[in-house]
N, C-alpha and C positions, 0 to 999 in steps of 0.2 A: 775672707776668713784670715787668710795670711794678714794682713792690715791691723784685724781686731788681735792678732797673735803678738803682732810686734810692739804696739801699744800696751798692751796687757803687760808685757815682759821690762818696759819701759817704767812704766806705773810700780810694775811689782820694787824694781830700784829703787826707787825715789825714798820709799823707804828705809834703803841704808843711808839714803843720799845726807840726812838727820842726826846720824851720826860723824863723830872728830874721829880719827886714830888716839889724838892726844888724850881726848877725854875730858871732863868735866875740872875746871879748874881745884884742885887738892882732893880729886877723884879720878885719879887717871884710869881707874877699873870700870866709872861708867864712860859709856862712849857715846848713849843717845841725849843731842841736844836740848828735846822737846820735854821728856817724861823720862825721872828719874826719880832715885829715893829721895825722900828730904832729908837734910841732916838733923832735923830736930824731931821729924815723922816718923820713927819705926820703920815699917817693913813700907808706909803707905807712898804712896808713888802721887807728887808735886810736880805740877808743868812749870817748866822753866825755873825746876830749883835753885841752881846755881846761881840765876839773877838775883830771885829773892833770897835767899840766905846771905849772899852777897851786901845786895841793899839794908837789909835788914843788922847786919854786922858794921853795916858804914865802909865796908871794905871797896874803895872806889875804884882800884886798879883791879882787881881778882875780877869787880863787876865787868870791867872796861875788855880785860882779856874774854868773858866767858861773851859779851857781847858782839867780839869780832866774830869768834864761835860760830855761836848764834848766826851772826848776818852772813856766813859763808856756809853756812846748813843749808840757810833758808834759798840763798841764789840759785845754789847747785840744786836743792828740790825743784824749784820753779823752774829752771831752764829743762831738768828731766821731762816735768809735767808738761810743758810747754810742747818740747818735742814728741810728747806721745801725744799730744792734741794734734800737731802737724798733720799727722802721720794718717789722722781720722779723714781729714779732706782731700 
């Protein structure tokens, strides 16, 4: 049970693990990488806005910064996950 507790509490992380401090490039108020508002959306919430808004704008550097983002989200998730997989065996 201890085992399934510490995975669980690991897991529950990973979660923040998705969010920057810095925040979304010329969104520094949102902070999750994955699921944010669109800037052309409303209230509606776009996966990997930034990229696309980005792309879509032709803006190749804003894209390039939100992409390192992105791929230090993503590590830091997977090495979480990874160690609460660990943790199962």
């Amino acid at each position: 049970m201890v085992i399934v507790s510490a995975a669980r509490g690991k897991l529950i992380s990973a979660g923040a693990d998705l969010t920057q401090p810095e925040g979304l490039p010329d969104r520094p108020g949102i902070k999750h990488m994955i699921y944010a508002l669109g800037l052309y959306m409303g209230y509606a919430v776009q996966s990997l806005s930034a990229l696309e808004d980005s792309l879509v704008a032709g803006d190749w550097p804003k894209m390039r910064s939100y992409a390192v983002l992105l791929c230090n989200s993503l590590i830091t998730d997977t090495n979480t996950t990874l160690a609460a997989a660990g943790n199962q065996q």
